[in-house]
Z-matrix of the N, CA and C atoms (Angstrom, degrees):
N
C 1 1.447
C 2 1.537 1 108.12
N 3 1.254 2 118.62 1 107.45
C 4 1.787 3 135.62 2 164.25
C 5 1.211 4 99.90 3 -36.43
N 6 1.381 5 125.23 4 122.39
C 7 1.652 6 109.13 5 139.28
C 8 1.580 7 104.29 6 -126.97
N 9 1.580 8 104.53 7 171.64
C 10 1.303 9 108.97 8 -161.26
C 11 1.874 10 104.80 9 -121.12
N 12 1.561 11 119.14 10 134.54
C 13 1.020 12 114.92 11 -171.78
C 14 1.491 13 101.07 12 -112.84
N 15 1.193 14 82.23 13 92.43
C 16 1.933 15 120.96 14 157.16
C 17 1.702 16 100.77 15 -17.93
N 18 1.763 17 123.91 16 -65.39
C 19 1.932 18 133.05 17 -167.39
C 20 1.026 19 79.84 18 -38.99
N 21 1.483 20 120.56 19 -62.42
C 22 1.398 21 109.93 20 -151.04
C 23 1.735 22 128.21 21 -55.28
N 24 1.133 23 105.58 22 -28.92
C 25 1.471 24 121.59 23 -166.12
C 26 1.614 25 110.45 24 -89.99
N 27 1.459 26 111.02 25 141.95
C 28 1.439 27 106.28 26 -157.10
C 29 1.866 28 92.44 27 -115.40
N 30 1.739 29 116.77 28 172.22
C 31 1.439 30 94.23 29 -169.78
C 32 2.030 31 86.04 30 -115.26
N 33 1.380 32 103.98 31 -161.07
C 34 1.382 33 117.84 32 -170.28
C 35 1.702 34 99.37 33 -154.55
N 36 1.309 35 106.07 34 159.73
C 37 1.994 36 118.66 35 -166.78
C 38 1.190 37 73.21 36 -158.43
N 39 2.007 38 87.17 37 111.97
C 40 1.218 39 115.60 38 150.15
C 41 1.585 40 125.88 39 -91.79
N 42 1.295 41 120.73 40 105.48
C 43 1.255 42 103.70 41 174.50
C 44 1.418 43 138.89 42 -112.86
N 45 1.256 44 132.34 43 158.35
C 46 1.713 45 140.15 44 -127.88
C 47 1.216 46 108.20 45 -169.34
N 48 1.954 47 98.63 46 -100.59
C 49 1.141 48 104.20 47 170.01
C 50 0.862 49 153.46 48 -59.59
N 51 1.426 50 124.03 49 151.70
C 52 1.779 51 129.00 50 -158.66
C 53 1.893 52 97.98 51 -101.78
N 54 1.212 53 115.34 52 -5.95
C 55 1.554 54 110.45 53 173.59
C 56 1.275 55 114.08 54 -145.86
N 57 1.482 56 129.35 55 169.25
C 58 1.757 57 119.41 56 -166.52
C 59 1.573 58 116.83 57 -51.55
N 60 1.474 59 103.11 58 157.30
C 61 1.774 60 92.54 59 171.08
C 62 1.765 61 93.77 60 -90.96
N 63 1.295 62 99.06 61 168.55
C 64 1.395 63 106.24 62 177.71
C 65 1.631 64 96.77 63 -116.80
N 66 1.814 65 125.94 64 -32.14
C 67 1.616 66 114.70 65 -160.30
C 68 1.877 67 88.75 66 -157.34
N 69 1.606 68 75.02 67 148.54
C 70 1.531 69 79.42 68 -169.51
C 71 1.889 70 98.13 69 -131.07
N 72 1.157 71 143.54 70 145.64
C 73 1.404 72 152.10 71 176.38
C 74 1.566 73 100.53 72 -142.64
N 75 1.695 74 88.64 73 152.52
C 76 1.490 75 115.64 74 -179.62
C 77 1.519 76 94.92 75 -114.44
N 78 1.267 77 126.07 76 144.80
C 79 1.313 78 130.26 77 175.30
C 80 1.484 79 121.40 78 -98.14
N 81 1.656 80 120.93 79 118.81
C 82 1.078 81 131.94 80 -168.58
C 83 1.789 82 127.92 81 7.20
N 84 1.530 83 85.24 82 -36.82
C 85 1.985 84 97.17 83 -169.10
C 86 1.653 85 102.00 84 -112.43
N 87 1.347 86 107.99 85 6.68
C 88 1.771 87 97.11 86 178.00
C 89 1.277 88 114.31 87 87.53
N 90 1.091 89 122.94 88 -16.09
C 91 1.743 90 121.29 89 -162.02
C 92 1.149 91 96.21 90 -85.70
N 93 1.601 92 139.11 91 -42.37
C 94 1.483 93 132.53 92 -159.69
C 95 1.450 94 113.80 93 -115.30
N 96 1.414 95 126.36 94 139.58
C 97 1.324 96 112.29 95 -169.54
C 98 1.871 97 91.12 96 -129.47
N 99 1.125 98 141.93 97 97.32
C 100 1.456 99 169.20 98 175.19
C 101 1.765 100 103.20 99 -68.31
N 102 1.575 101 108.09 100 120.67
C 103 1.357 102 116.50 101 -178.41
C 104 1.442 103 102.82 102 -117.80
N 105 1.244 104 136.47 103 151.42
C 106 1.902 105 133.07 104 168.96
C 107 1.712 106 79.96 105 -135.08
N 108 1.618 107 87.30 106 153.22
C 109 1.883 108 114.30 107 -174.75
C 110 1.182 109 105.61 108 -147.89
N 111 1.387 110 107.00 109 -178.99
C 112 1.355 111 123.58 110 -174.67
C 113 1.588 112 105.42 111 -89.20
N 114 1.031 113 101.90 112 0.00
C 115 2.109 114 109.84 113 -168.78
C 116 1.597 115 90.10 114 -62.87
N 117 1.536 116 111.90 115 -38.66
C 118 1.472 117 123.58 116 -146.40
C 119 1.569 118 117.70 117 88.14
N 120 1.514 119 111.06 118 32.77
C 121 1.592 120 107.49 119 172.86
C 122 1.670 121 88.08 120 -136.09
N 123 1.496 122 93.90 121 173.05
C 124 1.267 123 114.15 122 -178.40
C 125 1.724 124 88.18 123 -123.92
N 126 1.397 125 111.43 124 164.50
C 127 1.595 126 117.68 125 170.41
C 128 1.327 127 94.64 126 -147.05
N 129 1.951 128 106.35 127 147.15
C 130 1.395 129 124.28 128 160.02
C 131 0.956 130 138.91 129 -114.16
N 132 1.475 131 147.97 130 106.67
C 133 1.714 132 138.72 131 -127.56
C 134 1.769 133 79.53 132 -127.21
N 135 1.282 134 108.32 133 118.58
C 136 1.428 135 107.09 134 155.89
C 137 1.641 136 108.20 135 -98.30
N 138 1.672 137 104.00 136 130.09
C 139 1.764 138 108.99 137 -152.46
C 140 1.632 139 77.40 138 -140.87
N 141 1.303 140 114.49 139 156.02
C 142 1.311 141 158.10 140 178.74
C 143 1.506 142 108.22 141 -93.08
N 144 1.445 143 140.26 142 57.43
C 145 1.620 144 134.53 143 169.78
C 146 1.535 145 102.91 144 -16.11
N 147 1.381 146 119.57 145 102.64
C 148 1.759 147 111.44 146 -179.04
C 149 1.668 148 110.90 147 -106.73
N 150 0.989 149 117.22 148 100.84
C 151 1.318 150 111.88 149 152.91
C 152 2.040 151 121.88 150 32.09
N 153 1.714 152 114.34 151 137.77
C 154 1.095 153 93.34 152 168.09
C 155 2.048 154 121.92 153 -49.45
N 156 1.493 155 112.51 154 162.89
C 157 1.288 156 115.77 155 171.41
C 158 1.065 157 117.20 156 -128.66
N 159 1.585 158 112.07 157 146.29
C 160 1.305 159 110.94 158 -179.41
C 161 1.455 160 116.09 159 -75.95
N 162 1.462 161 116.73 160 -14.61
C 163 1.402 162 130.36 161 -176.06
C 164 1.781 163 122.99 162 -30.29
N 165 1.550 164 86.07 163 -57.46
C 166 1.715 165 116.41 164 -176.03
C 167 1.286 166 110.63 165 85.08
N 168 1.257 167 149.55 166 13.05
C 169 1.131 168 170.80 167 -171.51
C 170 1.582 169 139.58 168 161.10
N 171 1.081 170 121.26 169 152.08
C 172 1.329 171 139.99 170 152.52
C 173 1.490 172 97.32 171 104.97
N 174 1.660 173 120.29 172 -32.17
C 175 1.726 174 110.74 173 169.69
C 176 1.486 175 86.25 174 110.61
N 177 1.153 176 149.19 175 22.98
C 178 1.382 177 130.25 176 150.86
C 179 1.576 178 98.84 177 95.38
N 180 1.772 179 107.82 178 151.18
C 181 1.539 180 107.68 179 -179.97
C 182 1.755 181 104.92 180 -63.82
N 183 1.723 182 92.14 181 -131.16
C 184 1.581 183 102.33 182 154.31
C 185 1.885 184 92.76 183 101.78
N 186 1.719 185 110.70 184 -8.51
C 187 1.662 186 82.88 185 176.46
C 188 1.750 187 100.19 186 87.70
N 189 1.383 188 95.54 187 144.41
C 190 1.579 189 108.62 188 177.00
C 191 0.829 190 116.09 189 -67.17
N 192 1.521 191 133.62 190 137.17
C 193 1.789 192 133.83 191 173.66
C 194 1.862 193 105.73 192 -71.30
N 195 1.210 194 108.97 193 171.32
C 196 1.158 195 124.62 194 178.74
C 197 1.516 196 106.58 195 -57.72
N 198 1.261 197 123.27 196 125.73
C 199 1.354 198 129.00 197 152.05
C 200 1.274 199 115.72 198 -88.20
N 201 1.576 200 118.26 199 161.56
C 202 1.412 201 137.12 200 156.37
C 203 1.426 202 112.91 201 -137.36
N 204 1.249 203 116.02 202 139.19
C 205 1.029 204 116.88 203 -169.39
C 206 1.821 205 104.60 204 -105.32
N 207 1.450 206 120.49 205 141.15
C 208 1.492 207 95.51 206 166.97
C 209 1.400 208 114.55 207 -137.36
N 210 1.904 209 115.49 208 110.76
C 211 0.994 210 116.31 209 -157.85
C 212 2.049 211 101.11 210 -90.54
N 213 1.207 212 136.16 211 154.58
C 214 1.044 213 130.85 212 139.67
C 215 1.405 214 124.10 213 -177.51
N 216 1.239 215 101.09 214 -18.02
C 217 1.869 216 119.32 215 -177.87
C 218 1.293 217 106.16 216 -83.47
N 219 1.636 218 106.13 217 140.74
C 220 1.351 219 110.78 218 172.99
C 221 1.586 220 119.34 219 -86.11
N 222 1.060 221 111.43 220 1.70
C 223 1.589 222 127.27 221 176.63
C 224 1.406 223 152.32 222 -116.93
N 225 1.259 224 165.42 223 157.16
C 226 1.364 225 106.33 224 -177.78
C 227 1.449 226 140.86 225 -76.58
N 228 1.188 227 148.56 226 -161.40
C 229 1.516 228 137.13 227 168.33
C 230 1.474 229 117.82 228 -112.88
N 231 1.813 230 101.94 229 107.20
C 232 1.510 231 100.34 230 -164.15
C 233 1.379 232 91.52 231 -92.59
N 234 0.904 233 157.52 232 -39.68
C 235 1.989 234 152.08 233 178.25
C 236 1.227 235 109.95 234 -107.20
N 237 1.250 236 111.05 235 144.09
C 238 1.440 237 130.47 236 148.51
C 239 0.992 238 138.50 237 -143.79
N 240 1.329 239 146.92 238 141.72
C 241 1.274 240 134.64 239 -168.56
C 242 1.681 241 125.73 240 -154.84
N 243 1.538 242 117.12 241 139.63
C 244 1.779 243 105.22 242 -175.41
C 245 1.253 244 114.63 243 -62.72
N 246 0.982 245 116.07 244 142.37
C 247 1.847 246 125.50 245 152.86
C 248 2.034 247 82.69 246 -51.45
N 249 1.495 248 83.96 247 116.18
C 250 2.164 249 96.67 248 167.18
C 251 1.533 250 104.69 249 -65.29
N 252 1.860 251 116.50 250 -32.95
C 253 1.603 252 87.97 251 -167.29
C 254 2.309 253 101.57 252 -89.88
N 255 1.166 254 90.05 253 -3.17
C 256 1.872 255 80.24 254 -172.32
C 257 1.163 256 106.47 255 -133.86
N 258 1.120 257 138.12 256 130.84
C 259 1.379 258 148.57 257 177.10
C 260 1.864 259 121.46 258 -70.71
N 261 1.330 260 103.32 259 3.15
C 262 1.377 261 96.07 260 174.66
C 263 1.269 262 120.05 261 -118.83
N 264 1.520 263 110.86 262 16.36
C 265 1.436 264 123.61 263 -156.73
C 266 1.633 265 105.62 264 -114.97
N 267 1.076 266 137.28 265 108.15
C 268 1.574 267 115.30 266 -139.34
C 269 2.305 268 83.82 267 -138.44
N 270 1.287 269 135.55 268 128.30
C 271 1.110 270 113.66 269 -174.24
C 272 2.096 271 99.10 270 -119.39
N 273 1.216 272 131.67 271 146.95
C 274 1.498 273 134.44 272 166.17
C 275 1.615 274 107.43 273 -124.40
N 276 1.757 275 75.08 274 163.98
C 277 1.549 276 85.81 275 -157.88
C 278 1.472 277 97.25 276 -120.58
N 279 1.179 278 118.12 277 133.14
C 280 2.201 279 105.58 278 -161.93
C 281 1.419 280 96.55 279 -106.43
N 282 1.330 281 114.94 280 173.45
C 283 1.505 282 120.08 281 142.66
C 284 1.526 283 114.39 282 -88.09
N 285 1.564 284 106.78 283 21.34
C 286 1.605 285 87.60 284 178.56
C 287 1.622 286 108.20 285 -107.31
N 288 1.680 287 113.82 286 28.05
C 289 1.458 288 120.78 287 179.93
C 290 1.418 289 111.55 288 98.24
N 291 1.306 290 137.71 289 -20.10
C 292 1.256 291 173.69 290 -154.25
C 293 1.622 292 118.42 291 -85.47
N 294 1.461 293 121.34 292 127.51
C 295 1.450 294 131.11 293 146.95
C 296 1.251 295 111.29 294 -119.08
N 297 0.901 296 102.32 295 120.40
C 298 1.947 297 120.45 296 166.81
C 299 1.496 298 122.16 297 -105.06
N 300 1.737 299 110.41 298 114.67
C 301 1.295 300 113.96 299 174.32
C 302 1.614 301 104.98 300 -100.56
N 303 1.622 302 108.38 301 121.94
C 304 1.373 303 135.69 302 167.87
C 305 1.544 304 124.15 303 -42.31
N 306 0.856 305 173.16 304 -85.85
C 307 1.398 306 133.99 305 -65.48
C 308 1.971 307 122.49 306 -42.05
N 309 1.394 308 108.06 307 122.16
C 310 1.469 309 104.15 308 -174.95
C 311 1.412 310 96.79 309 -102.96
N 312 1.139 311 127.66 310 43.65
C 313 1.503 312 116.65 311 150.85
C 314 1.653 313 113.25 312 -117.85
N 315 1.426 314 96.27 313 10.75
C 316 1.863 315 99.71 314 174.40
C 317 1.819 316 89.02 315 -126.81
N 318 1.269 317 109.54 316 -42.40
C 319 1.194 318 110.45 317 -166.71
C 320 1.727 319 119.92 318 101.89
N 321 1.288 320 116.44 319 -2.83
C 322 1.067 321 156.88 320 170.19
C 323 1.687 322 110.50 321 -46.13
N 324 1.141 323 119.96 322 123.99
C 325 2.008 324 126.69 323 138.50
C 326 1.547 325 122.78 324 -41.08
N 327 0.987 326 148.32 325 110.54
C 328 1.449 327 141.37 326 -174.69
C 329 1.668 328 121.58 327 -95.70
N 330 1.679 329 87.35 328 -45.14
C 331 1.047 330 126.64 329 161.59
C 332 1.551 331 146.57 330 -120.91
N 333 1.374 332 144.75 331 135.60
C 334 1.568 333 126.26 332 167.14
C 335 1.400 334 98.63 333 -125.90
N 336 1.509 335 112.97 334 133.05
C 337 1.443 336 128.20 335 161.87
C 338 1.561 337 110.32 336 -107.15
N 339 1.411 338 113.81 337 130.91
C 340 1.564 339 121.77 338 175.01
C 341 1.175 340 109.93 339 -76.17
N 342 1.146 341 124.26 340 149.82
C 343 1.563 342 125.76 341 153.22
C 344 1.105 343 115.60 342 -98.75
N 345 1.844 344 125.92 343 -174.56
C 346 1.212 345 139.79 344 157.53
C 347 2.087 346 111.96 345 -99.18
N 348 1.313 347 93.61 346 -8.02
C 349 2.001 348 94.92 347 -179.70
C 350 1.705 349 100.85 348 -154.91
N 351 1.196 350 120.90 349 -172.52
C 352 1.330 351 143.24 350 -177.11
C 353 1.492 352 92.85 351 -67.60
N 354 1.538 353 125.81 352 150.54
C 355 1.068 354 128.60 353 166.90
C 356 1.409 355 107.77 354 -92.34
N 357 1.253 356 135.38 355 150.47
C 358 1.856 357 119.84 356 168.07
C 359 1.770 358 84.04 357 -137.23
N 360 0.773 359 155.19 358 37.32
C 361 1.208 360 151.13 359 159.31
C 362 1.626 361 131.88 360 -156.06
N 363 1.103 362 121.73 361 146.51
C 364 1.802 363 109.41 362 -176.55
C 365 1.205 364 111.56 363 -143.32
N 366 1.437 365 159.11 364 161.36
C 367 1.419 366 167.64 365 -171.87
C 368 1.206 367 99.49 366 179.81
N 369 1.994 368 112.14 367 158.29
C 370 1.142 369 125.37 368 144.39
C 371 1.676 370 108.93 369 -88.10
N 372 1.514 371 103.65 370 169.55
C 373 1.583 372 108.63 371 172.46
C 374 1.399 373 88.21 372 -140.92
């Protein structure tokens, strides 16, 4: 049985948003780490999982990773979550009645589903 020693591992602050995040997802393959806020955006950081560091903070230089920005909700974005089988398929859940399916390699809406209330939860099936 693997276990993983956490001392070792140093953290990283991504910053973006202009108001709290509410939900945060890792995308199926590790490469993308996806934030939703109260701004009413979602963001997509394609990041490199690096190795423990000797640093002890901040996550190593190397320059900012790729952002995406994803504008479309009128509300903020309390869930989000990857499509488990593809990593570019990213879906949020608004308070503005709203599901929005991503693509984060345009940064793009693909999809919008209405609701009848606030969403507070999201999954694929």
């Amino acid at each position: 049985q693997a276990t993983m020693n956490f001392k070792a591992c140093s953290t990283k602050e991504f910053l973006g948003h202009k108001k709290k995040v509410h939900s945060v997802a890792w995308s199926c393959n590790g490469r993308r780490l996806a934030s939703g806020s109260v701004d009413q955006t979602a963001r997509v950081w394609n990041v490199e999982v690096q190795g423990p560091s000797s640093s002890g903070g901040g996550g190593g230089g190397g320059g900012r990773e790729k952002e995406v920005e994803l504008v479309g909700h009128s509300d903020s974005v309390d869930q989000l979550c990857f499509d488990p089988t593809h990593p570019d398929r990213l879906a949020t859940a608004s308070g503005d009645k709203s599901v929005r399916l991503w693509d984060c390699r345009t940064g793009k809406s693909t999809s919008t589903i209405s609701t009848t209330g606030e969403n507070i939860n999201i999954s694929w099936s």
